[in-house]
C-alpha positions in Angstrom: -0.6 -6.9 20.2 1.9 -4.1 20.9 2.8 -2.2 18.0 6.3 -1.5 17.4 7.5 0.9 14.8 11.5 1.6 14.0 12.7 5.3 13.3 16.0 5.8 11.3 17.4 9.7 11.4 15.7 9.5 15.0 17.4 12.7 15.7 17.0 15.0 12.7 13.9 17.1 11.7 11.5 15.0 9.9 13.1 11.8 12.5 11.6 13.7 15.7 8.3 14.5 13.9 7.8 11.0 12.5 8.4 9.9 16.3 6.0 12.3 17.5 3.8 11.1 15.4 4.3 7.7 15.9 4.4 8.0 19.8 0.6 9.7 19.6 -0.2 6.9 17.6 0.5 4.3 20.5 3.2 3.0 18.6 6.2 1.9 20.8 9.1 3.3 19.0 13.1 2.1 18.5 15.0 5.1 17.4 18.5 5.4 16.0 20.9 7.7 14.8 24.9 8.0 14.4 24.9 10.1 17.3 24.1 9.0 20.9 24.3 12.9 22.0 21.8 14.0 19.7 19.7 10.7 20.3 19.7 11.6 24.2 18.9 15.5 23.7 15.9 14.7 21.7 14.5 12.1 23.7 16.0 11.6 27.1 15.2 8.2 29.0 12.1 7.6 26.2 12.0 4.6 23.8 14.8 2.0 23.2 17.8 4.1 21.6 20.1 2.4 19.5 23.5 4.2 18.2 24.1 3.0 14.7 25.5 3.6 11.3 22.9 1.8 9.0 24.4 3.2 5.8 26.7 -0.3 6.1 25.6 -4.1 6.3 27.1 -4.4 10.0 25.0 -1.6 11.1 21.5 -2.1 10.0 21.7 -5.2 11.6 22.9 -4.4 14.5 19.5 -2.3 14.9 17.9 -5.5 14.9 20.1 -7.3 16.7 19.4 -4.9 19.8 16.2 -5.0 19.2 16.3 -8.8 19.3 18.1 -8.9 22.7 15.1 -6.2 24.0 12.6 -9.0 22.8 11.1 -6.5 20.2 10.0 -6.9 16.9 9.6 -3.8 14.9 6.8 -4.3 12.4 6.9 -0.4 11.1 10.0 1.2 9.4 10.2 5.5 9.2 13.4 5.5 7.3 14.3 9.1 7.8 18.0 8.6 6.9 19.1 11.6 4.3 21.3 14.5 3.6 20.9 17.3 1.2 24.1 17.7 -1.6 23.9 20.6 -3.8 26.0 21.9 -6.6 26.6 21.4 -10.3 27.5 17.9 -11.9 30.6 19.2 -12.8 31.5 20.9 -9.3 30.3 17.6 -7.3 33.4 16.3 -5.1 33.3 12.7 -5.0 33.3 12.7 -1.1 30.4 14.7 -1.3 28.6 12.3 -4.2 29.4 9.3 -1.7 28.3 11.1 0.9 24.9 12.2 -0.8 24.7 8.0 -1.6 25.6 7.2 1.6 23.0 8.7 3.3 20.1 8.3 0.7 20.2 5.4 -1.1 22.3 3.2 0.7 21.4 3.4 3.9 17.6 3.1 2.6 19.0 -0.3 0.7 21.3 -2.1 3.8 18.5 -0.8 6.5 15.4 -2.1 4.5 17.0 -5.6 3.8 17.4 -6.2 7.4 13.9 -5.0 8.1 12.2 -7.9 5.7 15.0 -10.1 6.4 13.8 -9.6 10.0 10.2 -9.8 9.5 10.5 -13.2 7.1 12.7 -14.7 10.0 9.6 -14.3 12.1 7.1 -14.7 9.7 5.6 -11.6 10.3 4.1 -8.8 7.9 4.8 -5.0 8.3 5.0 -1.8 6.5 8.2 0.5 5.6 8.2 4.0 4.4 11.4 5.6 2.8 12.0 9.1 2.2 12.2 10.6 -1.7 12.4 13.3 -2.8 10.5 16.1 -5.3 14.3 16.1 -7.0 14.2 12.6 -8.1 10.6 13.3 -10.2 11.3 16.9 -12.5 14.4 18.1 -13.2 15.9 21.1 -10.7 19.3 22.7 -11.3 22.4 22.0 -9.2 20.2 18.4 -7.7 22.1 16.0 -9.9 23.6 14.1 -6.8 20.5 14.1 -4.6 18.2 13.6 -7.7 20.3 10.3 -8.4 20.3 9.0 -5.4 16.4 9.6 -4.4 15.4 8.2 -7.7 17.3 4.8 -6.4 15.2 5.2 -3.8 12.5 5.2 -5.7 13.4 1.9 -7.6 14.0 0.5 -4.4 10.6 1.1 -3.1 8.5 0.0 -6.5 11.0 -3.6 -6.6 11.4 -4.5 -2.9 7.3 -4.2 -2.7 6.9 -6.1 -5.2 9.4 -8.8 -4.2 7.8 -8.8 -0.4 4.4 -8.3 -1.3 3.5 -11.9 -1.2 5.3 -12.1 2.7 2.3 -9.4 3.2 4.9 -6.8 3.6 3.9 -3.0 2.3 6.6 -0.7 1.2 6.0 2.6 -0.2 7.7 6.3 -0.3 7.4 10.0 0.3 8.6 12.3 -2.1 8.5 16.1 -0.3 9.6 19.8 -1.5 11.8 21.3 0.9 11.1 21.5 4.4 11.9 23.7 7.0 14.3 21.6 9.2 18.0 21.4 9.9 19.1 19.8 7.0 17.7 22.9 4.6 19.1 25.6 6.9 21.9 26.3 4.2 19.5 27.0 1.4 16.4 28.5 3.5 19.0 30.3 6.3 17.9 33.5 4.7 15.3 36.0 4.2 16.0 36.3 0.4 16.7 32.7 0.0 13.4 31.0 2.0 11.2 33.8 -0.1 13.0 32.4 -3.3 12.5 28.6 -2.4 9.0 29.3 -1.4 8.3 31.4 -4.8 8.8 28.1 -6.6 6.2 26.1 -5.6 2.6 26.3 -7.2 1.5 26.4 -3.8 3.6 28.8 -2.4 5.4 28.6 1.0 7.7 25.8 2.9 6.8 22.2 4.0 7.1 21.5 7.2 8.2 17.9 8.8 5.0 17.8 10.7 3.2 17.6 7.6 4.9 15.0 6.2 5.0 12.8 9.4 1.4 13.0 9.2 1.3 11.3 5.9 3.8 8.9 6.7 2.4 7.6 9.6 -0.7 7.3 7.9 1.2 5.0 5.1 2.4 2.9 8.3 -1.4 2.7 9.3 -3.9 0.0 9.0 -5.5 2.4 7.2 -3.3 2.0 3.9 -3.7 -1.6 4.3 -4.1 -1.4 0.2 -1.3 0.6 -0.6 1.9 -0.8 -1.8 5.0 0.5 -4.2 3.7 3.6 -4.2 5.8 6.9 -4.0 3.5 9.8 -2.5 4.4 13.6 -3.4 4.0 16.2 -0.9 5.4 19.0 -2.8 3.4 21.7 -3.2 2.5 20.7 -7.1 6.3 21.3 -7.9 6.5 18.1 -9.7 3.6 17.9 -11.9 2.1 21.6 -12.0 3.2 24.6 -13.4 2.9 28.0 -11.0 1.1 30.9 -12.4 3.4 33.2 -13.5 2.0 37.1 -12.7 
């Protein structure tokens, strides 16, 4: 049976490593993103490509609908949907707050409801991975917008599995420190500000979107046939160990 795994964020960072991933895997691969440009330049002619805003009802289904009309089926979700928004509670804009929910929580909600809504239509099982974040498990100054919204994520994950787990459905998270990929290049754009962020992990040093693919393909695996509502750190130790201070 073909294995056929759907990639949100298809054109950011961590997107293109999850699809690199994937791809190697033998998994036939539907990847989206807001921007058909971006899509195009990261994967030419490859996979089925589908330009869509699935922070809204209307367009996580119309991922599915596409998919539909291509006689495919995606069994695997890589939600890789996300944005980083930093700054103080009280110096948060409320474009950049809706934003920040827009991109994390939201899009994870509308784009994971069509995915089992899709799956029960067929009555099919399948496996979905969202994106957390080391924010949304220890407190970190100036993360109050991104914190929120990645521990709705988080919520999200631990409910929906156990809602779908019956439908034999798997849905489970990734909580990572930063990582070196566009979306960081305003806080790790520097010498003095990649030594900082990498100073602060137990583990010292950057994550890279490779990394975490790895581990989020292997959650989409037959191998983690026993794994469900789980939320997986990948940060370094940041949010449960203290670094030795010199």
């Amino acid at each position: 049976m073909e294995k056929i795994a759907l990639v949100t964020g298809a054109a950011g960072g961590l997107g293109q490593s999850v699809a690199a991933s994937l791809a190697e895997a033998g998994w036939t691969l539907i990847v989206t993103s807001r921007d058909s440009e971006r899509l195009r330049r990261s994967y030419g002619d490859s996979h089925l490509q589908v330009v869509a805003d699935c922070s809204s009802v209307a367009g996580s289904q119309h991922i599915f609908e596409v998919a539909k009309a291509h006689q495919m089926l995606p069994t695997a979700l890589a939600h890789c949907v996300g944005n980083i928004r930093l700054g103080a509670l009280h110096r948060m804009t409320d474009a950049d707050f809706t934003a920040c929910l827009n991109a994390n929580l939201i899009s994870a909600f509308h784009t994971l409801a069509a995915f089992v809504g899709a799956l029960r239509d067929a009555k099919c099982a399948g496996t979905a991975v969202l994106v957390s974040s080391a924010a949304a498990r220890i407190g970190t100054p100036n993360h109050e917008a991104v914190a929120a919204a990645k521990a709705g994520v988080e919520g999200l994950v631990r409910s929906a599995a156990a809602t779908y787990a019956g439908y034999g459905i798997r849905i489970n998270a990734v909580a990572p420190g930063i990582m070196d990929t566009p979306a960081s290049t305003a806080i790790l754009g520097t010498t003095m500000g990649r030594e900082a962020a990498a100073r602060q992990y137990p583990l010292p040093g950057i994550g890279s979107a490779d990394e975490l693919a790895e581990l989020m393909v292997w959650l989409l695996s037959e191998k983690a046939v026993r794994v469900t509502g789980q939320v997986w750190s990948m940060d370094a130790g940041f949010s449960t160990i203290r670094p030795l201070v010199r």
